[in-house]
mmCIF entry with sequence, helices, sheets and N, C-alpha, C, O atoms, coordinates in Angstrom:
data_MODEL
# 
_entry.id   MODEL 
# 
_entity.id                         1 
_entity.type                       polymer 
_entity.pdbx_number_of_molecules   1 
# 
_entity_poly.entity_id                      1 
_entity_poly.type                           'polypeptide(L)' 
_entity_poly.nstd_linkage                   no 
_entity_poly.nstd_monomer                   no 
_entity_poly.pdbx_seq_one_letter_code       
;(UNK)(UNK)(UNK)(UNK)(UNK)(UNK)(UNK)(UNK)(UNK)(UNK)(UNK)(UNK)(UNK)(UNK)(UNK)(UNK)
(UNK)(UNK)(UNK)(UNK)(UNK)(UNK)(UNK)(UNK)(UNK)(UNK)(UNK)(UNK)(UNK)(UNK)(UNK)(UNK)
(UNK)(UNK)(UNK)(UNK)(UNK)(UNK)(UNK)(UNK)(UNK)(UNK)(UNK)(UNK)(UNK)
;
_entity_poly.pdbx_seq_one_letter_code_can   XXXXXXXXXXXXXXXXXXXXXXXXXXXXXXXXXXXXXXXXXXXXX 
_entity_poly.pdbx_strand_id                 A 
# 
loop_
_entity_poly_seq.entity_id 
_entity_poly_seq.num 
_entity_poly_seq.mon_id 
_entity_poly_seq.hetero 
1 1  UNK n 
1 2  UNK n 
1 3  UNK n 
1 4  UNK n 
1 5  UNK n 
1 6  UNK n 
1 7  UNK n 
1 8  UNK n 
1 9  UNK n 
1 10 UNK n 
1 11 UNK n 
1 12 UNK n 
1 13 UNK n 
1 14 UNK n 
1 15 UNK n 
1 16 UNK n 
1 17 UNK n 
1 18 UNK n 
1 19 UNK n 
1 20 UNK n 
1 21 UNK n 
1 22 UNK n 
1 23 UNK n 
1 24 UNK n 
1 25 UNK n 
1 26 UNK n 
1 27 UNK n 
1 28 UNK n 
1 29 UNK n 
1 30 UNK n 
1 31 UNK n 
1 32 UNK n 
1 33 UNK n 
1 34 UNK n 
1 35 UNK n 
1 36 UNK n 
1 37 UNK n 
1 38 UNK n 
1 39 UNK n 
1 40 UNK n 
1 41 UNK n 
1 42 UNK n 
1 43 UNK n 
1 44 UNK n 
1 45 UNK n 
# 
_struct_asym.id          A 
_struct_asym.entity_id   1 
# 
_struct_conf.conf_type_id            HELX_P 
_struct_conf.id                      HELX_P1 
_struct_conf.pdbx_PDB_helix_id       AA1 
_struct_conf.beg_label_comp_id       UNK 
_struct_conf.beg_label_asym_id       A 
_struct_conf.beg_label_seq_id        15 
_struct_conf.pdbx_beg_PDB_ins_code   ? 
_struct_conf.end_label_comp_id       UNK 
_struct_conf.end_label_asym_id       A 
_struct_conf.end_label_seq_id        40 
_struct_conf.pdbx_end_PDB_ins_code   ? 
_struct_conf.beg_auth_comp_id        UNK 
_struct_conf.beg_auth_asym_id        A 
_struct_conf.beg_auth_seq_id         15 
_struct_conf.end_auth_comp_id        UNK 
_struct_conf.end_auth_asym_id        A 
_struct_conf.end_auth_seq_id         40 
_struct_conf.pdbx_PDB_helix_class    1 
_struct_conf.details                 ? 
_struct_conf.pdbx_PDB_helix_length   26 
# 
_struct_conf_type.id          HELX_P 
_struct_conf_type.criteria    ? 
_struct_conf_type.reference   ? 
# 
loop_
_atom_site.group_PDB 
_atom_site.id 
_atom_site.type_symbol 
_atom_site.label_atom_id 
_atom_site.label_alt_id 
_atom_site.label_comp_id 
_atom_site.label_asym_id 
_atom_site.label_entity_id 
_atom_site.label_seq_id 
_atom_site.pdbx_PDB_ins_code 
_atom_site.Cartn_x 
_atom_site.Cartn_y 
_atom_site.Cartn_z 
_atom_site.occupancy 
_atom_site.B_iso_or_equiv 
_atom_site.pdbx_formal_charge 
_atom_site.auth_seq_id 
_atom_site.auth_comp_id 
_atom_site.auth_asym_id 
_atom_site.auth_atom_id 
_atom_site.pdbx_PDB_model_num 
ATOM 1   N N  . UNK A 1 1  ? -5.080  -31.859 -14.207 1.00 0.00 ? 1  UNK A N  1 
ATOM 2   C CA . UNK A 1 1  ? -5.154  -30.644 -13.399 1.00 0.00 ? 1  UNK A CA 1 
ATOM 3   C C  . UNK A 1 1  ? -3.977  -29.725 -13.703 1.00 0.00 ? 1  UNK A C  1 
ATOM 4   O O  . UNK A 1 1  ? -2.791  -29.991 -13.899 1.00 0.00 ? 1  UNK A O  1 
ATOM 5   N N  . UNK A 1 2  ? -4.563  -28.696 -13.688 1.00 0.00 ? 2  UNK A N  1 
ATOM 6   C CA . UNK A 1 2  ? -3.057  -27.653 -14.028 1.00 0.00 ? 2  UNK A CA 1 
ATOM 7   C C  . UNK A 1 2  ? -2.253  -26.898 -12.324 1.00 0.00 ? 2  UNK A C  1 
ATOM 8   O O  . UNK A 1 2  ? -2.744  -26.514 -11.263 1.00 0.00 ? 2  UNK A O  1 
ATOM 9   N N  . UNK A 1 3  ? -1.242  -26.966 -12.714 1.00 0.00 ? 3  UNK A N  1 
ATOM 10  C CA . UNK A 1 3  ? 0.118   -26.991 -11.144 1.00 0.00 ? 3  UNK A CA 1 
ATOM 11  C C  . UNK A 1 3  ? -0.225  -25.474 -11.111 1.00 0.00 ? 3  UNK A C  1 
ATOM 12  O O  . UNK A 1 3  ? -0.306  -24.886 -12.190 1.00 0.00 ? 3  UNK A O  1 
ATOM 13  N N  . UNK A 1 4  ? -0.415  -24.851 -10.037 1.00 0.00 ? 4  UNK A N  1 
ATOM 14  C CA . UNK A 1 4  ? 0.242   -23.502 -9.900  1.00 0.00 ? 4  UNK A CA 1 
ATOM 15  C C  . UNK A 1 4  ? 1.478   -23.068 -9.602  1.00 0.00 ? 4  UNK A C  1 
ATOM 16  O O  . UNK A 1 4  ? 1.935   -23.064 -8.459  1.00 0.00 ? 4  UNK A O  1 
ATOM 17  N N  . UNK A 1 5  ? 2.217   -22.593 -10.852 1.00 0.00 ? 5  UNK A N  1 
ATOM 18  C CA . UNK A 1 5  ? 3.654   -22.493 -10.778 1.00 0.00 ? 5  UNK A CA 1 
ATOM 19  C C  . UNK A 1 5  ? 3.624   -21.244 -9.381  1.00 0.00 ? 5  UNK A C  1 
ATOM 20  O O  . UNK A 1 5  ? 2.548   -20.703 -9.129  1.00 0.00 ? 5  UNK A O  1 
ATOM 21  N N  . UNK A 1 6  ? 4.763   -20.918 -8.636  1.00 0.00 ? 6  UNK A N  1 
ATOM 22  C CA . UNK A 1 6  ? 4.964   -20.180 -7.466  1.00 0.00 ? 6  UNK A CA 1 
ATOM 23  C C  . UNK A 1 6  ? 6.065   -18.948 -8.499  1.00 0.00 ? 6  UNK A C  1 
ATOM 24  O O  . UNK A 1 6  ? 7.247   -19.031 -8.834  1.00 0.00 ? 6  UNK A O  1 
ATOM 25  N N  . UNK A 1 7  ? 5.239   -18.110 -8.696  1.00 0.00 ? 7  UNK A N  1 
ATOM 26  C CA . UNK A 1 7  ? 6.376   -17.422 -9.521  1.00 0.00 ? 7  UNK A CA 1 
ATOM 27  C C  . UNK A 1 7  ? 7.026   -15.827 -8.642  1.00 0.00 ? 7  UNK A C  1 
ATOM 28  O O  . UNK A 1 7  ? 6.165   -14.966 -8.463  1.00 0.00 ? 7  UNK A O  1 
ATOM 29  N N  . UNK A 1 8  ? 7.957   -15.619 -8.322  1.00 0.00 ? 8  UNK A N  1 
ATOM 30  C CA . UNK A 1 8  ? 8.934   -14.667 -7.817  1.00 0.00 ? 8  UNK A CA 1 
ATOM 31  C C  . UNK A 1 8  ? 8.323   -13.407 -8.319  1.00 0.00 ? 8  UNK A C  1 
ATOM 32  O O  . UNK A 1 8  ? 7.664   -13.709 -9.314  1.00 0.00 ? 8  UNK A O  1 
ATOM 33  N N  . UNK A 1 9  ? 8.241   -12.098 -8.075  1.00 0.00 ? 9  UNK A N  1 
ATOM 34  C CA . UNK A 1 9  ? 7.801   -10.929 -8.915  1.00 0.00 ? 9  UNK A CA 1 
ATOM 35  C C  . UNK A 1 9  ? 8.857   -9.840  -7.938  1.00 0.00 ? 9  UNK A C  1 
ATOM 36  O O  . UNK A 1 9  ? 8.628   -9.468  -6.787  1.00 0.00 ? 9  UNK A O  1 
ATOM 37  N N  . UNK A 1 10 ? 9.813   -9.557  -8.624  1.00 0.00 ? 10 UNK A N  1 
ATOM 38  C CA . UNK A 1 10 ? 11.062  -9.116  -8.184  1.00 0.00 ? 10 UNK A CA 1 
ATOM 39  C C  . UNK A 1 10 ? 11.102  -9.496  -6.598  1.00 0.00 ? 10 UNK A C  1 
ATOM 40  O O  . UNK A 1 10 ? 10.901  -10.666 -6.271  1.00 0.00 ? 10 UNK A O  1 
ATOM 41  N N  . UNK A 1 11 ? 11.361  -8.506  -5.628  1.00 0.00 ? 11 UNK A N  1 
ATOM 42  C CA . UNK A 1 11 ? 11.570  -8.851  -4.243  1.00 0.00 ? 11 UNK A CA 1 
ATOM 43  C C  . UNK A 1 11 ? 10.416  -9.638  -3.775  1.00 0.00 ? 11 UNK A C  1 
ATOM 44  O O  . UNK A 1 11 ? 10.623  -10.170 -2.684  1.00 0.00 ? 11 UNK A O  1 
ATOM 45  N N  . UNK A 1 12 ? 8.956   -9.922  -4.427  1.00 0.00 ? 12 UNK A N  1 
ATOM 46  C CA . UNK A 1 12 ? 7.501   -10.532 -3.575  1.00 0.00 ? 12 UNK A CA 1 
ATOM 47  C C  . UNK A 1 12 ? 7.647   -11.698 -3.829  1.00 0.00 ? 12 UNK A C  1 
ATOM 48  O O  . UNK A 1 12 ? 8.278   -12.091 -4.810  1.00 0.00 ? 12 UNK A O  1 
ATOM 49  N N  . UNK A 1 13 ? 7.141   -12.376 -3.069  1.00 0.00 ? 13 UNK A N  1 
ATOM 50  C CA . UNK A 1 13 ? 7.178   -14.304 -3.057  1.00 0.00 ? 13 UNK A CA 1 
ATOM 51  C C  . UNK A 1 13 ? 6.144   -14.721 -4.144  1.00 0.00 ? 13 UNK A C  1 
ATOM 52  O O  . UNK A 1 13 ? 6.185   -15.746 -4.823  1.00 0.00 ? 13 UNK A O  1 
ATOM 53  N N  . UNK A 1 14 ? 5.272   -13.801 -4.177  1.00 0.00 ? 14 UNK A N  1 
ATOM 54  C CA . UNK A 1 14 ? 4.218   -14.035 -5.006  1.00 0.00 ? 14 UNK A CA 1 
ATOM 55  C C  . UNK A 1 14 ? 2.950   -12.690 -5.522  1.00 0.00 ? 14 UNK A C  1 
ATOM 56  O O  . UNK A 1 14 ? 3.013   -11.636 -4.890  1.00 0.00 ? 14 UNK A O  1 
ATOM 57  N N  . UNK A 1 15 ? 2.064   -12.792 -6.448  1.00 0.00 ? 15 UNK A N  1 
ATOM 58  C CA . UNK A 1 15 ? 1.530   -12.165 -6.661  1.00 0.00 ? 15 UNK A CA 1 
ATOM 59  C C  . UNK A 1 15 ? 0.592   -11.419 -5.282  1.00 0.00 ? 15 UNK A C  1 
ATOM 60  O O  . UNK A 1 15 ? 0.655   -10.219 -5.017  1.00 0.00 ? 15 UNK A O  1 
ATOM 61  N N  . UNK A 1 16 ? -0.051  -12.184 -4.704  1.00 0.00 ? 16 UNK A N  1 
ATOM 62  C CA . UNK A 1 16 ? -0.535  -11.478 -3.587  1.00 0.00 ? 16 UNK A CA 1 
ATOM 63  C C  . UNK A 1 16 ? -0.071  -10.851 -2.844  1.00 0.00 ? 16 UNK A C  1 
ATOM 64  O O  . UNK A 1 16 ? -0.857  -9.945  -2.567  1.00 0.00 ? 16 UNK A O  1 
ATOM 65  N N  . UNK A 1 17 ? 1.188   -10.744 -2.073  1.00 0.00 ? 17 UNK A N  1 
ATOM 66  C CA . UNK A 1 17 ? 2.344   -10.200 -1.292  1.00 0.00 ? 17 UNK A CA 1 
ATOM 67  C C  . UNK A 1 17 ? 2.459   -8.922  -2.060  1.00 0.00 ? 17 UNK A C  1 
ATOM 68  O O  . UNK A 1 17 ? 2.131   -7.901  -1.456  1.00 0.00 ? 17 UNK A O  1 
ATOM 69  N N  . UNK A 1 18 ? 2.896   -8.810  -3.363  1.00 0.00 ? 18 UNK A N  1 
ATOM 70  C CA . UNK A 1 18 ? 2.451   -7.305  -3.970  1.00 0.00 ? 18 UNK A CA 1 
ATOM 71  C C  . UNK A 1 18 ? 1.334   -6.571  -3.574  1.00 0.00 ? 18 UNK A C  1 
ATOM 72  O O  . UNK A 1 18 ? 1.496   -5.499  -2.991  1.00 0.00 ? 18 UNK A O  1 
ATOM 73  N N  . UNK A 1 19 ? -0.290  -7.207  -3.927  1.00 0.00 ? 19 UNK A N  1 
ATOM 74  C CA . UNK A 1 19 ? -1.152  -6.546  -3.803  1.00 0.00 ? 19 UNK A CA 1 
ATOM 75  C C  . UNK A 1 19 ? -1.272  -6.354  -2.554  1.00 0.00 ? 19 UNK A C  1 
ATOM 76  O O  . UNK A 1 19 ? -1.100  -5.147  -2.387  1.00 0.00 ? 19 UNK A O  1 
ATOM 77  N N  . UNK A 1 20 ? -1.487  -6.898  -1.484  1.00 0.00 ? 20 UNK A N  1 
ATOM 78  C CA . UNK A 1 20 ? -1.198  -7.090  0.072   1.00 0.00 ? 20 UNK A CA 1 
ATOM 79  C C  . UNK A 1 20 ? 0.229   -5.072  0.507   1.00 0.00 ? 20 UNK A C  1 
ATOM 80  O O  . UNK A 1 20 ? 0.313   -4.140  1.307   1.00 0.00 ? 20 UNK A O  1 
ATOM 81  N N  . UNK A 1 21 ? 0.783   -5.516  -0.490  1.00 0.00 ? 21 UNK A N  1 
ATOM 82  C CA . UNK A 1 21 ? 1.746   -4.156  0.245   1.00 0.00 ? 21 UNK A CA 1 
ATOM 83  C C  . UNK A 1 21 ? 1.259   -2.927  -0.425  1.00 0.00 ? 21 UNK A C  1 
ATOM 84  O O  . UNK A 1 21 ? 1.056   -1.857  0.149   1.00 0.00 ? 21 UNK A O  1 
ATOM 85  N N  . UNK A 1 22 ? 1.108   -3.139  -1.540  1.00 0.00 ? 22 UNK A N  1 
ATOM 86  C CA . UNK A 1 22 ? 0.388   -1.746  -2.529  1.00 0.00 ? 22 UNK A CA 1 
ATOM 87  C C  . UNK A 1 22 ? -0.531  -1.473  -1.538  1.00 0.00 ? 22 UNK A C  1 
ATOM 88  O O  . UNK A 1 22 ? -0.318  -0.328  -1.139  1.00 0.00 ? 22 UNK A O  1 
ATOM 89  N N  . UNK A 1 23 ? -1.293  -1.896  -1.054  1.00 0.00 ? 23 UNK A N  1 
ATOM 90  C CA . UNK A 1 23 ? -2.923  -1.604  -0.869  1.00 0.00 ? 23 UNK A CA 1 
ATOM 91  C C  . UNK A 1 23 ? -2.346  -1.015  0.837   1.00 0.00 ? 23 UNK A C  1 
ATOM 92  O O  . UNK A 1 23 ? -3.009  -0.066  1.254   1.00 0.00 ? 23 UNK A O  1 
ATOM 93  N N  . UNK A 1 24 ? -1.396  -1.426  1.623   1.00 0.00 ? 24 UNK A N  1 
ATOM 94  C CA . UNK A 1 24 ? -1.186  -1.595  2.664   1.00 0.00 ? 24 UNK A CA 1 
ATOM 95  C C  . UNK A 1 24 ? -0.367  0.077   2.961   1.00 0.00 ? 24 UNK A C  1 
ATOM 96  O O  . UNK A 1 24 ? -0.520  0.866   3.894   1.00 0.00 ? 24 UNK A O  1 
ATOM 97  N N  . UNK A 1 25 ? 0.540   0.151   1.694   1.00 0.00 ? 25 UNK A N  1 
ATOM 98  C CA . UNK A 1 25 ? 1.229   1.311   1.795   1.00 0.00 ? 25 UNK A CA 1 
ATOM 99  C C  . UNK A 1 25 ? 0.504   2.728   1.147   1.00 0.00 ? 25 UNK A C  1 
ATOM 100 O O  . UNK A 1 25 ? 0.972   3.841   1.386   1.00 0.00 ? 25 UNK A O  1 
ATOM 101 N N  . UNK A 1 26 ? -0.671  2.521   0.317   1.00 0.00 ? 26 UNK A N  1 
ATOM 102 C CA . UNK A 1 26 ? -1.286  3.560   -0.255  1.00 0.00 ? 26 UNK A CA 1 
ATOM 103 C C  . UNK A 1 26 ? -2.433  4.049   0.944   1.00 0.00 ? 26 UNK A C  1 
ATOM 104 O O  . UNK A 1 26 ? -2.927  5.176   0.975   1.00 0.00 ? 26 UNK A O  1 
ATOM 105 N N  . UNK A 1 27 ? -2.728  2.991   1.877   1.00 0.00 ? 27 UNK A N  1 
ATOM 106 C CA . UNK A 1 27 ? -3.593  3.163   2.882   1.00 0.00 ? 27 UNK A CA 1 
ATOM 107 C C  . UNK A 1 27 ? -2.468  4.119   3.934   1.00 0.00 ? 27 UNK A C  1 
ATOM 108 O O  . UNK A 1 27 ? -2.980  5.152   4.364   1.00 0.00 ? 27 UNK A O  1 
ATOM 109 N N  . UNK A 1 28 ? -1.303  3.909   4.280   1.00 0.00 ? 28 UNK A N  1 
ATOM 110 C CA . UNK A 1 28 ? -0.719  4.712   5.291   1.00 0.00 ? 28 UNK A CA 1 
ATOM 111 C C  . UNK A 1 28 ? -0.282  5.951   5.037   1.00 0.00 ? 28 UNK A C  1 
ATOM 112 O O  . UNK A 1 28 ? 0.017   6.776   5.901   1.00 0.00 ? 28 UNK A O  1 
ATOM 113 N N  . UNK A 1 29 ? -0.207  6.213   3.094   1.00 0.00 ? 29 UNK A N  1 
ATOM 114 C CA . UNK A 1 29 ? 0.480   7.255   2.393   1.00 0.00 ? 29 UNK A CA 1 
ATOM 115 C C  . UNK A 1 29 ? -1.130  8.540   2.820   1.00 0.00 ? 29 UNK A C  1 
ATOM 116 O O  . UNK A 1 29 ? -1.066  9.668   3.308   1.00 0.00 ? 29 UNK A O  1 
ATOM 117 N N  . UNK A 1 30 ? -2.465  7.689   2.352   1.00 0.00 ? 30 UNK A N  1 
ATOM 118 C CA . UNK A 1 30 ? -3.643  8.489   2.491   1.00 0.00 ? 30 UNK A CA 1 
ATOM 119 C C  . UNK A 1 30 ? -3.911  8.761   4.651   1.00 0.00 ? 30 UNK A C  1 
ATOM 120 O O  . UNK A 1 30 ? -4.720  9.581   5.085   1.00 0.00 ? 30 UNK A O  1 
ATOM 121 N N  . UNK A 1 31 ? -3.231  8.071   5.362   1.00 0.00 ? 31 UNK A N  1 
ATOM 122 C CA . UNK A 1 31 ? -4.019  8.595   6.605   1.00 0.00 ? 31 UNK A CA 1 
ATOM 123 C C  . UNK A 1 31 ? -2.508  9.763   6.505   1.00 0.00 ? 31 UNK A C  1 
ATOM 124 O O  . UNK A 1 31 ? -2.805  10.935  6.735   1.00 0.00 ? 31 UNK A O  1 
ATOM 125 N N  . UNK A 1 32 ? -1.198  9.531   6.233   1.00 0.00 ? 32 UNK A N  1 
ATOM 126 C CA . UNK A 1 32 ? -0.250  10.595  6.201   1.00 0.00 ? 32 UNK A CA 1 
ATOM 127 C C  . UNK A 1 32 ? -0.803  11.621  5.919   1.00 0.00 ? 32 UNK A C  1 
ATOM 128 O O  . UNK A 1 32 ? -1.099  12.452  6.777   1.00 0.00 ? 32 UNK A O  1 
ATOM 129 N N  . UNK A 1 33 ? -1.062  11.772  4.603   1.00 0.00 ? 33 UNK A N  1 
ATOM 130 C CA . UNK A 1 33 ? -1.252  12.928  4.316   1.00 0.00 ? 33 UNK A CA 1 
ATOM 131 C C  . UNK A 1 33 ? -2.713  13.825  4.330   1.00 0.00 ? 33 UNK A C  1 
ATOM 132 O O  . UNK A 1 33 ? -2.863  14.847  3.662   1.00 0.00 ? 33 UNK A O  1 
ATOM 133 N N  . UNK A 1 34 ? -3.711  13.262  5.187   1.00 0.00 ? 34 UNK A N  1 
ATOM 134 C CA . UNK A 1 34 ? -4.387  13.540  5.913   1.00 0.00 ? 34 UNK A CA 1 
ATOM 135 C C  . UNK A 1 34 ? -4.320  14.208  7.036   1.00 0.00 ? 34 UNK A C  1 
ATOM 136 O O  . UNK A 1 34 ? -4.910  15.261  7.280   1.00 0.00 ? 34 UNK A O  1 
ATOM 137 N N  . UNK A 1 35 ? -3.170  13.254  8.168   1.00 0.00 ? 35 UNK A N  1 
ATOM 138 C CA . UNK A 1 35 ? -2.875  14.010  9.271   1.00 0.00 ? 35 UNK A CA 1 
ATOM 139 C C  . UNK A 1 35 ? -1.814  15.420  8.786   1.00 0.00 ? 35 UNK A C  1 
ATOM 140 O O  . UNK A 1 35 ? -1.814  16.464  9.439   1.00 0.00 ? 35 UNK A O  1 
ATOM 141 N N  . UNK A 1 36 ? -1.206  15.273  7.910   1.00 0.00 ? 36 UNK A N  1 
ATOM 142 C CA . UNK A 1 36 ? -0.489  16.459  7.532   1.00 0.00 ? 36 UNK A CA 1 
ATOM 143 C C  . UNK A 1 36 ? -0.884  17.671  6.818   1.00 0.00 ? 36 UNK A C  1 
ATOM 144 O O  . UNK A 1 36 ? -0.149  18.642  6.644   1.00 0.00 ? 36 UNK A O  1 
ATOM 145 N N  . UNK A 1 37 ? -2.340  17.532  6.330   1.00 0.00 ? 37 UNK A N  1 
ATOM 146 C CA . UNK A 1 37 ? -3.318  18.423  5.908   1.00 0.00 ? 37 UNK A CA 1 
ATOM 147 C C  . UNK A 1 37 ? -3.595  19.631  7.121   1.00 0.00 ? 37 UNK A C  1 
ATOM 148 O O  . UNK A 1 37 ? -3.458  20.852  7.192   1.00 0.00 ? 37 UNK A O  1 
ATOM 149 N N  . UNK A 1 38 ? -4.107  18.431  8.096   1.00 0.00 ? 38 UNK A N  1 
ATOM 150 C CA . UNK A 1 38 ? -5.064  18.667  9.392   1.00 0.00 ? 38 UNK A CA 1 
ATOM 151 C C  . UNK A 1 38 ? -4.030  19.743  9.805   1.00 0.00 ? 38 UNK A C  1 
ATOM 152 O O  . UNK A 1 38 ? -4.331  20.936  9.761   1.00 0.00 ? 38 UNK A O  1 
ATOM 153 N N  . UNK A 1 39 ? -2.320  19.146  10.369  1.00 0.00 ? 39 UNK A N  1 
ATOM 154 C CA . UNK A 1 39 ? -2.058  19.937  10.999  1.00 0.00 ? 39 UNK A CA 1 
ATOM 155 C C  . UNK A 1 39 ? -1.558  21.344  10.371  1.00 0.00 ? 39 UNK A C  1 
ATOM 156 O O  . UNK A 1 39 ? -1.715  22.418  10.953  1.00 0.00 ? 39 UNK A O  1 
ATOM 157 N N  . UNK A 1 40 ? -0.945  21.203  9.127   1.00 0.00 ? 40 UNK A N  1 
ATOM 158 C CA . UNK A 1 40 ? -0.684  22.485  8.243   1.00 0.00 ? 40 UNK A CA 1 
ATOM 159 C C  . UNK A 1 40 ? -1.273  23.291  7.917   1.00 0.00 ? 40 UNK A C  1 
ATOM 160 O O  . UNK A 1 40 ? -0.772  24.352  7.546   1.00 0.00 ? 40 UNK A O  1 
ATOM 161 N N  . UNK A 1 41 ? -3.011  22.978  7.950   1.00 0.00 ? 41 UNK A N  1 
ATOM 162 C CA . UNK A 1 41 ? -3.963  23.983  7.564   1.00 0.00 ? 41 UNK A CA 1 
ATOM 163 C C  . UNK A 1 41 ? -4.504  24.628  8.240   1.00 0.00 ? 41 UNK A C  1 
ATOM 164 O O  . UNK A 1 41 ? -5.616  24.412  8.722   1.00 0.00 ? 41 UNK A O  1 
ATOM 165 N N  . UNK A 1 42 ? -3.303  26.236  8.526   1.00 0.00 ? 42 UNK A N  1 
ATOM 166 C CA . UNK A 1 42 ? -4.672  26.642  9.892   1.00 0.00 ? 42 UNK A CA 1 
ATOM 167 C C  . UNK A 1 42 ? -6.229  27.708  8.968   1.00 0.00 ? 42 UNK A C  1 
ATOM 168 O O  . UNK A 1 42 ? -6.978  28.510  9.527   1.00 0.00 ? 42 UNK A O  1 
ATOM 169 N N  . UNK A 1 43 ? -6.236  27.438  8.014   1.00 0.00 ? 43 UNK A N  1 
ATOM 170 C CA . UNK A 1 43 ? -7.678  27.897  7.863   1.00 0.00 ? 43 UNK A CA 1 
ATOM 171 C C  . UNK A 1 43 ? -8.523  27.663  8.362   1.00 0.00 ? 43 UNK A C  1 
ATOM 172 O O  . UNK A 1 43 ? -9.469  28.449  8.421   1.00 0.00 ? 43 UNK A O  1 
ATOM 173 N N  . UNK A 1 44 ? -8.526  26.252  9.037   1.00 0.00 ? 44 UNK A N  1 
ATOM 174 C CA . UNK A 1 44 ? -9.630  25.497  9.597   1.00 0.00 ? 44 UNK A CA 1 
ATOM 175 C C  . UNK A 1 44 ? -9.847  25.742  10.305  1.00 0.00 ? 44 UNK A C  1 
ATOM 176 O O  . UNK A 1 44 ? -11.033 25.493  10.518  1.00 0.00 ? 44 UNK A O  1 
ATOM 177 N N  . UNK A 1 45 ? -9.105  26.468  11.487  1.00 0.00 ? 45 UNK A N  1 
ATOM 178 C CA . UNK A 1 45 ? -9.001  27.059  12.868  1.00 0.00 ? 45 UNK A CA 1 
ATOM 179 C C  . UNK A 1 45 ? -9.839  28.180  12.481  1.00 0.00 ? 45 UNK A C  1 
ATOM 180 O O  . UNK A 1 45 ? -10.110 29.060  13.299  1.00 0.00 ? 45 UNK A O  1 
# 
C-alpha cells in the first residue's frame, strides 16, 4: 500500500486547507464587490 506523505504547502497543513481558503476567500472577494457595485452605482436608482 502506498503511505500518504502529510506534506506542508507554505503556511497550509495540507493541500486541501489551500483549496478550502482559495475558494472561501474568492467567494467573500465576489459578495464584496457586489455589495460595493450595488451601493456605488446610482444609475440603478
Amino acid at each position: 500500500m502506498m503511505e500518504e506523505k502529510e506534506e506542508r504547502i507554505g503556511i497550509f497543513s495540507s493541500w486541501n486547507w489551500l483549496y478550502v481558503t482559495v475558494i472561501v476567500y474568492t467567494t467573500v472577494l465576489i459578495v464584496l464587490l457586489y455589495l460595493l457595485t450595488a451601493i456605488f452605482d446610482h444609475s440603478i436608482q
